[in-house]
C-alpha positions as a Python dict, from the first residue, in 0.01 Angstrom:
ca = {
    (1, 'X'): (0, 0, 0),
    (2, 'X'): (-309, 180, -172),
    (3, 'X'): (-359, 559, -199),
    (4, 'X'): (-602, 720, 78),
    (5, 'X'): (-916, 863, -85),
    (6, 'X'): (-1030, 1181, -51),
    (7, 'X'): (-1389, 1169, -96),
    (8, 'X'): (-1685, 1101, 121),
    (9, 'X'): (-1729, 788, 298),
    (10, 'X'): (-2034, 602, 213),
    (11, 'X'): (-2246, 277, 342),
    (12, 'X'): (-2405, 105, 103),
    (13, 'X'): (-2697, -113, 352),
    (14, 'X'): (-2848, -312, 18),
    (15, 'X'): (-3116, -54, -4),
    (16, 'X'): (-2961, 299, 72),
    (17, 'X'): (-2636, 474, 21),
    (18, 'X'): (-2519, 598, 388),
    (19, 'X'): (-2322, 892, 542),
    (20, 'X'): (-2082, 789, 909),
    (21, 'X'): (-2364, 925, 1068),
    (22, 'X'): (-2643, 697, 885),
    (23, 'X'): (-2783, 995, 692),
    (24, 'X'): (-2922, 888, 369),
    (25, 'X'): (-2701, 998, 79),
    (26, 'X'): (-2990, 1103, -183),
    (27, 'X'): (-2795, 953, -492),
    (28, 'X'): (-2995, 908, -821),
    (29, 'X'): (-3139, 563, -941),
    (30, 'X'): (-2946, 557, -1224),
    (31, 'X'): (-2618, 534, -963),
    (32, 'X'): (-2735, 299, -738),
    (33, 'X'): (-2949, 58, -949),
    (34, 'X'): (-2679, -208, -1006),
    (35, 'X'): (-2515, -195, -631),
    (36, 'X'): (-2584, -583, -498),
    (37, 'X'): (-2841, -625, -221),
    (38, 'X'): (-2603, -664, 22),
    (39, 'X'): (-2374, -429, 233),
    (40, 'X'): (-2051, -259, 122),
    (41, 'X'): (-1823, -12, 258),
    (42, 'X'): (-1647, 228, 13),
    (43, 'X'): (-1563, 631, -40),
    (44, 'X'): (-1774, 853, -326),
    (45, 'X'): (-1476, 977, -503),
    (46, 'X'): (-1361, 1178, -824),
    (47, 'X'): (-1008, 1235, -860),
    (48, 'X'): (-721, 1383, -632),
    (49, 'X'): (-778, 1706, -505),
    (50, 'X'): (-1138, 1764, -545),
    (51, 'X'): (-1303, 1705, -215),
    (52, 'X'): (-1509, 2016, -234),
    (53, 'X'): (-1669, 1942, -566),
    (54, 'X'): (-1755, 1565, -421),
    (55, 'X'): (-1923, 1715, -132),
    (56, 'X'): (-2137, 1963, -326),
    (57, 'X'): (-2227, 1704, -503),
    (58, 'X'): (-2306, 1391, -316),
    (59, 'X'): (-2428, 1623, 1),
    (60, 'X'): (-2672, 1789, -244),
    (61, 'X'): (-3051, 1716, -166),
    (62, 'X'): (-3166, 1639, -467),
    (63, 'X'): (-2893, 1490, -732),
    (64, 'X'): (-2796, 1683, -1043),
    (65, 'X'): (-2606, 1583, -1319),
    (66, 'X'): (-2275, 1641, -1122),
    (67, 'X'): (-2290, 1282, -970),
    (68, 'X'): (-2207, 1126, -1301),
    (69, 'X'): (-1853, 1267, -1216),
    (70, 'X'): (-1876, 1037, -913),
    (71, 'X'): (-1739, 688, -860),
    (72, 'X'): (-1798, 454, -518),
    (73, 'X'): (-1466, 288, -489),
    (74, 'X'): (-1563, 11, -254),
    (75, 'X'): (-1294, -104, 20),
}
């Protein structure tokens, strides 16, 4: 058994980070620069309890400093 997540699901396409509803998740360089260039399936997470923070954050237009408190834990 693994714990549920409670974070926001994201698609990573090989190019773009992706919402459910194939909006593009404006994550900074820095974040994404090392995911491969194929697809994976994961949640944008933080720790337990904090959905509201990790969907100011990763919803956010343009990325802030906040998203190094953010981790894609890939499924």
């Amino acid at each position: 058994m693994s714990e549920k997540l409670d974070g926001i699901r994201a698609y990573w396409n090989g190019k773009n980070l992706l919402t459910r509803q194939n909006k593009i998740i404006n994550a900074p360089k820095y974040f994404t620069k090392n995911l491969p260039p194929f697809e994976l399936d994961g949640e944008l997470w933080s720790k337990r309890g904090d959905f509201e923070n990790i969907q100011s954050i990763v919803m956010d237009k343009t990325p802030t400093k906040k998203w190094s408190e953010i981790k894609y834990m890939i499924f």
